[in-house]
C-alpha beads as a LAMMPS data file, in Angstrom:
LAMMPS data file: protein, C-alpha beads

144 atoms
143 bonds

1 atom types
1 bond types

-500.0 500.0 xlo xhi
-500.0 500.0 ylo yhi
-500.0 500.0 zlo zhi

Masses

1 110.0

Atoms # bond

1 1 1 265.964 -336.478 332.453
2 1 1 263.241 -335.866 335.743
3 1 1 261.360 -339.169 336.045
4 1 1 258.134 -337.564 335.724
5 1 1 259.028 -336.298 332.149
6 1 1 260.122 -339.894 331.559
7 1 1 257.026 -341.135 332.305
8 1 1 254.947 -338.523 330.183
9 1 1 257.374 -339.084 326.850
10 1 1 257.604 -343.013 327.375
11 1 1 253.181 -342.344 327.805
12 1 1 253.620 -340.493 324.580
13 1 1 255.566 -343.129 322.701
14 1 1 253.249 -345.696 324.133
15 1 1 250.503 -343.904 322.625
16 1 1 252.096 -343.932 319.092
17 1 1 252.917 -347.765 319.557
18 1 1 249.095 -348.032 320.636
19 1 1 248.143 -346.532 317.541
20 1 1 250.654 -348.436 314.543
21 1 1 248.157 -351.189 316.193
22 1 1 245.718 -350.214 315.724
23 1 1 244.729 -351.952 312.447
24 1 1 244.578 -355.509 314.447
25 1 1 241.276 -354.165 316.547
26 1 1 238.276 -355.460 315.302
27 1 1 235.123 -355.825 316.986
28 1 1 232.711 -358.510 315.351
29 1 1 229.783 -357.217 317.875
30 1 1 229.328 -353.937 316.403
31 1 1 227.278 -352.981 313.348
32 1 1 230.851 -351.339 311.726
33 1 1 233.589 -354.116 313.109
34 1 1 236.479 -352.870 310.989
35 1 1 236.077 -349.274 312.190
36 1 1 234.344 -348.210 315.086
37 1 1 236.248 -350.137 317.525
38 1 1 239.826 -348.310 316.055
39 1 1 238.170 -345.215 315.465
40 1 1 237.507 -345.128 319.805
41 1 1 240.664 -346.284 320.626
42 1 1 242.387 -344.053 318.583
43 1 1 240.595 -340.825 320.068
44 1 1 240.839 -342.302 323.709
45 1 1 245.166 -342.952 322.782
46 1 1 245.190 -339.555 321.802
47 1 1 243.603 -337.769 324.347
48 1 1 245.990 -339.621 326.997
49 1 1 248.682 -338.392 324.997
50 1 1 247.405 -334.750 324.791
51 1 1 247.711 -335.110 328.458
52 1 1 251.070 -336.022 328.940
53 1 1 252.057 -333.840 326.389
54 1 1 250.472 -330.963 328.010
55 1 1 252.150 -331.757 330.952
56 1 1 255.676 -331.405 329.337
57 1 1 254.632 -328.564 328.020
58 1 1 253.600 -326.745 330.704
59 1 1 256.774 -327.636 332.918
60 1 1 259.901 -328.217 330.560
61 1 1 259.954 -325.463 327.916
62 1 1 262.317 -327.946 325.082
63 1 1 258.826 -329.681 324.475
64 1 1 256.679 -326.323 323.597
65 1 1 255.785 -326.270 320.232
66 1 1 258.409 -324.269 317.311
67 1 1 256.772 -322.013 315.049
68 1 1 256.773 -323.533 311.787
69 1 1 255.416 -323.482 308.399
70 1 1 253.880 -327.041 308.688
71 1 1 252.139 -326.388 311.553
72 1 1 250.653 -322.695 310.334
73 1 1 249.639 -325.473 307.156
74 1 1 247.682 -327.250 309.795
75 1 1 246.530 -324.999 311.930
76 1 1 244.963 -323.240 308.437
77 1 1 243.346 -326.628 307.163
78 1 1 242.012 -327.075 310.693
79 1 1 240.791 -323.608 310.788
80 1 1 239.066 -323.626 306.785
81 1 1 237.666 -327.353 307.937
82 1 1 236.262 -325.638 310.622
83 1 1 234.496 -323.111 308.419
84 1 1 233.490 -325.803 305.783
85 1 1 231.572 -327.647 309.050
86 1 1 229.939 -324.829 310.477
87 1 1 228.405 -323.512 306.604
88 1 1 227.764 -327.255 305.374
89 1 1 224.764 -328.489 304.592
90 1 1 224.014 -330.767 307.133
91 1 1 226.781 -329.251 310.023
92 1 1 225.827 -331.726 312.789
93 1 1 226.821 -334.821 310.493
94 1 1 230.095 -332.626 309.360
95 1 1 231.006 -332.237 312.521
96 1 1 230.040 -335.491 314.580
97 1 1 230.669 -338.017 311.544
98 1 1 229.119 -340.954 311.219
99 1 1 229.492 -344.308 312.760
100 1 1 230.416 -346.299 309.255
101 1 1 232.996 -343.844 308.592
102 1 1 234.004 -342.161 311.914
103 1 1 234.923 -338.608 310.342
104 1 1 233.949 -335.715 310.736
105 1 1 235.744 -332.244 313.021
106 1 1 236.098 -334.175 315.996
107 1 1 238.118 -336.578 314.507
108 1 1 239.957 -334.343 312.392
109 1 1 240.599 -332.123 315.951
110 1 1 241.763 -335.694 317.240
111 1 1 244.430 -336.247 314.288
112 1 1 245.645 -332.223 314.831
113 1 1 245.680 -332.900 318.309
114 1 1 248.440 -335.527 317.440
115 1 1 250.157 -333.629 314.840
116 1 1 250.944 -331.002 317.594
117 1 1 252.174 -334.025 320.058
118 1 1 254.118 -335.838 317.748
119 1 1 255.775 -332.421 316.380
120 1 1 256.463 -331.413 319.845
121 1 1 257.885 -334.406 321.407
122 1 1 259.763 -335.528 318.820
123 1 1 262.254 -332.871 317.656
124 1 1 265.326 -335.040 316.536
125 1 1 264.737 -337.346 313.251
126 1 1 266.860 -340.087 315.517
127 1 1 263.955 -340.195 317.872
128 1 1 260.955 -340.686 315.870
129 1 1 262.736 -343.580 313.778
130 1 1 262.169 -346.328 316.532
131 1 1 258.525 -345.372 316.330
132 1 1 259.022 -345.170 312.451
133 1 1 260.668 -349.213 312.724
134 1 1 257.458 -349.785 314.951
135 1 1 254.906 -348.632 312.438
136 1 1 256.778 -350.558 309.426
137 1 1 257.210 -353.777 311.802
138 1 1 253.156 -353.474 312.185
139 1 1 252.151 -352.541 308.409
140 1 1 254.188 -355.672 307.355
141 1 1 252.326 -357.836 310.073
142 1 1 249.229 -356.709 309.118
143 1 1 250.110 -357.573 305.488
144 1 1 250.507 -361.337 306.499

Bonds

1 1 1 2
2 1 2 3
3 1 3 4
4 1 4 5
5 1 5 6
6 1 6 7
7 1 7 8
8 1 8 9
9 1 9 10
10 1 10 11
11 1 11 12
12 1 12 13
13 1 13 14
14 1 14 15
15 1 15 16
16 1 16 17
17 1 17 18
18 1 18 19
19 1 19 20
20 1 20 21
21 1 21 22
22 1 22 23
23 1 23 24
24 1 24 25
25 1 25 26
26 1 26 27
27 1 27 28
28 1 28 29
29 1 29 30
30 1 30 31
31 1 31 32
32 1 32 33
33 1 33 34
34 1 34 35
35 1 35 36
36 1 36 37
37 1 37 38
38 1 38 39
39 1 39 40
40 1 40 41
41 1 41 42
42 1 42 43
43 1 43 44
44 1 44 45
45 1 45 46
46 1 46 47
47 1 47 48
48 1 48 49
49 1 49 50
50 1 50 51
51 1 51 52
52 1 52 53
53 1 53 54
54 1 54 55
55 1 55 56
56 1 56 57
57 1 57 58
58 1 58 59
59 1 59 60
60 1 60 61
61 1 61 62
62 1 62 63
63 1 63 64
64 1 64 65
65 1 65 66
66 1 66 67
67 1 67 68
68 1 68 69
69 1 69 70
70 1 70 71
71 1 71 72
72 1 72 73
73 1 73 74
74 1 74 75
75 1 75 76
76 1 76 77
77 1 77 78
78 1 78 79
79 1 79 80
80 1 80 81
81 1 81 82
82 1 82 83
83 1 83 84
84 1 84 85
85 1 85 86
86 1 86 87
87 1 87 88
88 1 88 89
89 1 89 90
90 1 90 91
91 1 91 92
92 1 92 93
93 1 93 94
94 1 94 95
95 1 95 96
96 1 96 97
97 1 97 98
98 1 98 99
99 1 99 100
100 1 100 101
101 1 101 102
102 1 102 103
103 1 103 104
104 1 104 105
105 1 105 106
106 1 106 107
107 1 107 108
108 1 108 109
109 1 109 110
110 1 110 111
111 1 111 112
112 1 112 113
113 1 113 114
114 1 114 115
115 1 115 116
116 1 116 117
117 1 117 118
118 1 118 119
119 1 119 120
120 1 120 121
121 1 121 122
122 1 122 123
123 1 123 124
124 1 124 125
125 1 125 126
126 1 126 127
127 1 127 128
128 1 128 129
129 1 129 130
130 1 130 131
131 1 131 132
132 1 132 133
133 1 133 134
134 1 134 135
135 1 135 136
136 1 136 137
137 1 137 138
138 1 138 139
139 1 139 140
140 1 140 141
141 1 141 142
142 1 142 143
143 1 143 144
């Protein structure tokens, strides 16, 4: 494996780690301490990770997305989403969200964003269960 591809799928896995944390960032100086802090972080984690990932995309071919019914699913719900933002009723709220919820399209694009790295990074079931361990190590942590 080149080093440089290394270095983008260990960014990649980073990024996942990043985000099983997320549930332990809380920011008591905000008006929304329980979510706007994660809700930042997680877009910021993700957009590194759309970078690395387009970067083993664009220069070893293994890591291009597979055409798949899942990700036709997704790329539908992103799509009718779309529609149901644009023909709301109030479509700059639908789309920006709010800051005591953080929805809305961009952060919806964020999470299908990540559904496209994960799904192309990840290919075998062997390497997604250390990030899998990771996540369940984190959830039980967080339940203490």
């Amino acid at each position: 494996m080149p080093f440089f591809e290394k270095i983008a799928k260990w960014t990649i896995v980073g990024g996942v780690i990043v985000l099983s944390l997320s549930p332990f960032f809380v920011t008591p100086e905000t008006a929304f301490p329980a979510v706007f802090i994660r809700a930042i972080i997680t877009r910021l984690v993700i957009e590194v990770m759309v970078v690395a990932y387009l970067f083993l995309a664009l220069f070893f071919p293994a890591y291009r997305p597979r055409r798949s019914v899942i990700a036709y699913a997704v790329g539908a719900f992103l799509f009718a989403f779309l529609l149901s933002t644009a023909f709301g009723i109030n479509s700059y709220r639908a789309f920006w969200g709010s800051h005591e919820r953080m929805e809305g399209y961009v952060t919806l694009l964020h999470f299908g964003a990540l559904f496209l790295v994960l799904f192309g990074t990840f290919q075998k079931p062997e390497e997604f269960k250390k990030v899998l361990w990771a996540s369940v190590l984190v959830s039980v942590a967080q339940s203490f």
